[in-house]
PLY file of the C-alpha trace (Angstrom):
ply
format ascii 1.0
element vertex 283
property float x
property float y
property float z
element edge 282
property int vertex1
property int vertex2
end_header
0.00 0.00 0.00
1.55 3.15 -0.66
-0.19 4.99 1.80
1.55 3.29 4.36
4.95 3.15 2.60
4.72 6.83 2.36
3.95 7.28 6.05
7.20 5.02 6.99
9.61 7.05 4.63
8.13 10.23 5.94
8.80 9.09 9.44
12.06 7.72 8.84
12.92 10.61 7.03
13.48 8.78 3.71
11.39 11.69 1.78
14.74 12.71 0.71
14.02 10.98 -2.48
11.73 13.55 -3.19
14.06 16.74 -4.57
13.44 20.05 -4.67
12.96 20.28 -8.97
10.81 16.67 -8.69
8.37 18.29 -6.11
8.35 21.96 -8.11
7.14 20.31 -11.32
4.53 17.98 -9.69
3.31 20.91 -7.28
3.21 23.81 -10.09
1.35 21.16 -12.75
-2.34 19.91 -11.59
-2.33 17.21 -14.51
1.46 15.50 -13.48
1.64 12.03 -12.58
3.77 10.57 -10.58
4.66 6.91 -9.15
6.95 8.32 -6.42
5.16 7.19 -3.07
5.85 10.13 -1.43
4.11 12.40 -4.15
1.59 10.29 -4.36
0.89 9.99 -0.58
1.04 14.46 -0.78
-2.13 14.22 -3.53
-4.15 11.53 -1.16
-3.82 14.26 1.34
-5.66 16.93 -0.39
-8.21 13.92 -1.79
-9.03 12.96 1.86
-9.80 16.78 2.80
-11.73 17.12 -0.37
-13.60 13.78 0.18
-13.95 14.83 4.07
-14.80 17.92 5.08
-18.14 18.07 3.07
-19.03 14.44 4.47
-18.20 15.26 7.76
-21.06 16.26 10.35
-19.91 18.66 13.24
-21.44 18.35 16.55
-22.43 21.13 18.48
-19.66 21.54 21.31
-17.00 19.96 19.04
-14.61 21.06 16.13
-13.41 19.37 13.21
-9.61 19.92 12.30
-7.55 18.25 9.28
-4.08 18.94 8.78
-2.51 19.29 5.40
0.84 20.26 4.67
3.43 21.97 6.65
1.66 24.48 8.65
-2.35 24.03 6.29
-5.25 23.60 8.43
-8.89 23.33 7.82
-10.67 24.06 11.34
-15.01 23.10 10.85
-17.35 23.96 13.68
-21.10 23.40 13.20
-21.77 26.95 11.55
-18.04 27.71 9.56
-15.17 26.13 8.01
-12.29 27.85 7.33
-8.62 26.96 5.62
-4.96 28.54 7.22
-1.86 28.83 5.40
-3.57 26.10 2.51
-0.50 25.00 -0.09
-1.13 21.80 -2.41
-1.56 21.72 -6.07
-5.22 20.69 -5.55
-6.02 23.39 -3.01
-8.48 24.77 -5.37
-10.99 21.91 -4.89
-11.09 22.74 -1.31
-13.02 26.35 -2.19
-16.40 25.09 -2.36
-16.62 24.00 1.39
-14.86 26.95 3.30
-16.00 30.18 3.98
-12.94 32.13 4.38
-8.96 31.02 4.32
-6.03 32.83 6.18
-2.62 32.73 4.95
0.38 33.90 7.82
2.69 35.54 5.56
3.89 36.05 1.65
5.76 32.50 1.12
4.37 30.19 -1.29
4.31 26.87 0.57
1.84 28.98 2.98
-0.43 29.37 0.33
-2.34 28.71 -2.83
-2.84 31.23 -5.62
-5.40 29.25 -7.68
-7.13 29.10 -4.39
-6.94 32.72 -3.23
-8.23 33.61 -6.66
-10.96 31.19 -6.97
-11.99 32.33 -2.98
-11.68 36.54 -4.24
-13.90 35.12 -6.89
-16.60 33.98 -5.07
-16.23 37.10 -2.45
-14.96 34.74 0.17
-12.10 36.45 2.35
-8.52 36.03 2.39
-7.30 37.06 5.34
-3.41 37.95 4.41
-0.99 41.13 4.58
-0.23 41.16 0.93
-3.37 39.34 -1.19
-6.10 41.96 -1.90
-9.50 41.90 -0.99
-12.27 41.73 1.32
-9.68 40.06 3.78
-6.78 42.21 3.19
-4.84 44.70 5.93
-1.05 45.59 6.50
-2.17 47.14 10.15
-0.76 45.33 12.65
-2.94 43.81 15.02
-6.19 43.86 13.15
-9.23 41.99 14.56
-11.48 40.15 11.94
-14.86 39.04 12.52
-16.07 36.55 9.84
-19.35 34.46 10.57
-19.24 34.43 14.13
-15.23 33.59 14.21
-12.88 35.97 15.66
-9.60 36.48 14.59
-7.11 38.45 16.24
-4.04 38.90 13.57
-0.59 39.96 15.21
2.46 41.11 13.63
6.43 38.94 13.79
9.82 39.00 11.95
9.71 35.60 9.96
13.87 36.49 10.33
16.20 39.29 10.60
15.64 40.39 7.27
12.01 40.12 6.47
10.80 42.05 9.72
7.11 42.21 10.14
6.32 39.61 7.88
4.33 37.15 9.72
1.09 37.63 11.26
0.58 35.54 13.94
-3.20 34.28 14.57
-5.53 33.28 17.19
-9.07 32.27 15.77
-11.31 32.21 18.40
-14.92 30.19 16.85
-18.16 29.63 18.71
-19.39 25.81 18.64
-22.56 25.53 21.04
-22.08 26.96 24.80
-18.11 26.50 24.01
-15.44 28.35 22.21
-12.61 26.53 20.29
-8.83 28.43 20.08
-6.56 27.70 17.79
-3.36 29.90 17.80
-0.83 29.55 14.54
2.63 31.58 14.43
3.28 30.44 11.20
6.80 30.98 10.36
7.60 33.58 13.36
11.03 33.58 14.46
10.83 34.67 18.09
7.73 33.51 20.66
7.95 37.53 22.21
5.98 38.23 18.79
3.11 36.05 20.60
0.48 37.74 22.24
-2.89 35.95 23.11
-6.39 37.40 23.52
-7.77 34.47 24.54
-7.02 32.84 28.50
-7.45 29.39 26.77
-5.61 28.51 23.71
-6.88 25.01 22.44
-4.37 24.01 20.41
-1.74 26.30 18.46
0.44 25.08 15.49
4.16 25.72 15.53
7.33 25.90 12.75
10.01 24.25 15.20
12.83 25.56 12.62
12.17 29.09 12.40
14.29 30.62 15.00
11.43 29.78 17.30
12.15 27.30 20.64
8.74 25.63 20.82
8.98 24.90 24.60
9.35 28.86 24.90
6.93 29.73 22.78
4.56 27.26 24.43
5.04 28.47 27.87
4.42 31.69 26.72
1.33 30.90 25.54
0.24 27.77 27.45
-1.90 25.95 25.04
-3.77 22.80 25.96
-1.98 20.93 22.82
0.66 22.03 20.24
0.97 20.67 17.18
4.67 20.51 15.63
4.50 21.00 12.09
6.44 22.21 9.09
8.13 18.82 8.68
9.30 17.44 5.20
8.79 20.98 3.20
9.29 19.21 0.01
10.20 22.79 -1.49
13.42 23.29 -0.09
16.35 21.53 -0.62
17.55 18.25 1.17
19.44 19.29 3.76
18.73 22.73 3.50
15.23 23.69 5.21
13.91 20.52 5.21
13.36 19.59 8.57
12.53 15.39 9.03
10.38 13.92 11.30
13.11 13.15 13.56
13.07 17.26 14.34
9.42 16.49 15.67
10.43 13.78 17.50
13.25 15.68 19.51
10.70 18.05 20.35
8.09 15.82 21.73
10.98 14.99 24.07
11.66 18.72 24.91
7.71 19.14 25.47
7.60 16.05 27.93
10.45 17.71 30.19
8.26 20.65 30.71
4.73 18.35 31.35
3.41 20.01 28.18
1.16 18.21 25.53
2.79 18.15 21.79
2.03 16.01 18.92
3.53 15.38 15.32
0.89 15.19 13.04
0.86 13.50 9.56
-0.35 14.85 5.95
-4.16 14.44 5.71
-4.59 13.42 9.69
-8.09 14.08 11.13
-8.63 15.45 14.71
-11.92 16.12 16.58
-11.91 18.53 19.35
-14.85 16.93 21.66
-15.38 20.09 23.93
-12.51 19.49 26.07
-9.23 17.77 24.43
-8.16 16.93 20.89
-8.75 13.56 19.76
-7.04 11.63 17.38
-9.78 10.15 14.33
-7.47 9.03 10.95
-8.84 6.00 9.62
0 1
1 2
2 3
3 4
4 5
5 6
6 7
7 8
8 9
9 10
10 11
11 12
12 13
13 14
14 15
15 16
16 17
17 18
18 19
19 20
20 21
21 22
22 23
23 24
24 25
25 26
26 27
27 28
28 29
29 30
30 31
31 32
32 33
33 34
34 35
35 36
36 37
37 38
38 39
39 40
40 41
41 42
42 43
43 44
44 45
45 46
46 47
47 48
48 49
49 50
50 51
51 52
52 53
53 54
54 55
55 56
56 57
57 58
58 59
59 60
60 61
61 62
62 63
63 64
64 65
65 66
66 67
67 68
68 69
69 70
70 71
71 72
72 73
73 74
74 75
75 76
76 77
77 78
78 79
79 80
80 81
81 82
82 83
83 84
84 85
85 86
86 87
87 88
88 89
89 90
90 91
91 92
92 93
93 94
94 95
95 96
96 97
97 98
98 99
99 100
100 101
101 102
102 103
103 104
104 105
105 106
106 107
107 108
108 109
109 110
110 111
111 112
112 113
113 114
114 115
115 116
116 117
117 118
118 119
119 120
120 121
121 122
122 123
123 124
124 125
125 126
126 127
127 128
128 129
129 130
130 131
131 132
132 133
133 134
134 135
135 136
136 137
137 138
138 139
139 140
140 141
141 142
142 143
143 144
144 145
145 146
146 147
147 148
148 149
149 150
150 151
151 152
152 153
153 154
154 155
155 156
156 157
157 158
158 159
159 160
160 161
161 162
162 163
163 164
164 165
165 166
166 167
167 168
168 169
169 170
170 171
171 172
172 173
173 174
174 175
175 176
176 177
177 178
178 179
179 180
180 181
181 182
182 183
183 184
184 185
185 186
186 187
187 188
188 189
189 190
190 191
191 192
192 193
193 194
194 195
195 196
196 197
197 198
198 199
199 200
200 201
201 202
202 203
203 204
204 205
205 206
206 207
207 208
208 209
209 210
210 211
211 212
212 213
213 214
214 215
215 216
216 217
217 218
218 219
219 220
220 221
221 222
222 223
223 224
224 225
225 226
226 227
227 228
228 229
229 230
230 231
231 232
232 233
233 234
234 235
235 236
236 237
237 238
238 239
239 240
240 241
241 242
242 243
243 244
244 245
245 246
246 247
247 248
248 249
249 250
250 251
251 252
252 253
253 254
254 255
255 256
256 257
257 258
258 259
259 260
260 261
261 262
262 263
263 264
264 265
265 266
266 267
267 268
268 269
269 270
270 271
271 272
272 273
273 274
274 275
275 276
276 277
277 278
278 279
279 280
280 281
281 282
């Protein structure tokens, strides 16, 4: 099964047979075909999302989250369902079933232009510092209120040289009598660009290889769960900003010194948020 095989590699850190060029001319060509098990195991991501979300019925109380690729999410409560930092060659499909997408900053593995266009399109927003329309601000610290969901956009260096580049973002959405936080700093370098509006923070999704120490950063913000991501960017080189899963790993081990909650999760994995925790549901 190459599912499986894919998972394995990915976890072993054996992706490296994917290079930079082969991933560009897969990623930038919707009709490519591939029998590289990685690649292929990538595309059954974005089918499981698009296959998914619209089949999936959210509770009230509870939140839907998929994960996609490298810092992607798609967070569904019963009344929204939104996309963050979306890349994949196939995001497009995913338009139909959200009703707003957020992208952290101007990098292209953040984000999906076919996507953002086919979401302007439709007069969905796209929350982002450099895409415009209905979403679009450069002010730091701008508060968004789409469909009930609240979303408090911050402002972070992603380095030394691309200062105020990142926005940081806590989405704060409504699901019954509860209220569901999720916190991403996409590719912030430093966790003193992390503020919180929130006194709960759900779960928040973190680039370990930023600049960032994740035990820092979640300390500072003290979320119930963080998620390591950013893992196998098949964009960059081997070597060369391409962090394997043995990164995650190491900082699982970090998290457990400081009796903090972290996971690794996988391309396409399913979570439920039942009110209380976040609960593993890939099948």
């Amino acid at each position: 099964d190459f599912a499986l095989d894919a998972i394995r590699r990915l976890l072993e850190g054996e992706a490296v047979e994917v290079f930079k060029k082969e991933f560009d001319a897969f990623d930038n060509n919707p009709n490519a075909k591939t029998v590289n098990p990685v690649l292929k195991f990538y595309d059954q991501s974005l089918e499981r999302l698009a296959n998914d979300i619209p089949a999936t019925q959210v509770k009230s109380g509870t939140v839907a989250i998929w994960y996609l690729y490298n810092m992607g999410f798609v967070i569904k409560t019963p009344e929204v369902c939104f996309g963050i930092d979306i890349h994949h060659r196939h995001a497009k499909k995913l338009a139909p079933f959200l009703d707003f997408i957020a992208v952290t900053h101007n990098h292209d593995d953040h984000y999906s232009m076919p996507l953002m266009r086919k979401m302007n399109a439709e007069q969905k927003p796209v929350i982002s510092n450099f895409f415009p329309n209905f979403g679009y601000t450069k002010a730091a610290e701008f508060t968004h209120n789409i469909k009930g969901v609240t979303i408090y956009c911050g402002e972070a260096n992603h380095n030394d040289r691309l200062k105020k580049f990142t926005m940081p973002m806590e989405f704060v959405c409504p699901t019954g009598d509860k209220k569901f936080v999720f916190f991403t700093s996409g590719d912030c370098y430093n966790h003193e660009f992390l503020n919180k509006k929130s006194e709960k923070i759900d779960l928040y999704a973190i680039h370990p290889r930023c600049g960032m120490i994740p035990v820092n950063a979640a300390q500072r913000l003290n979320p119930e769960l963080t998620f390591i991501g950013h893992l196998q960017e098949l964009g960059h080189e081997i070597n060369v900003w391409r962090w394997q899963f043995s990164v995650g790993r190491y900082e699982l081990e970090e998290f457990k010194k400081i009796n903090k909650k972290a996971y690794v999760p996988v391309w396409g994995e399913k979570f439920i948020w039942d009110g209380e925790k976040i609960i593993g549901c890939q099948k």
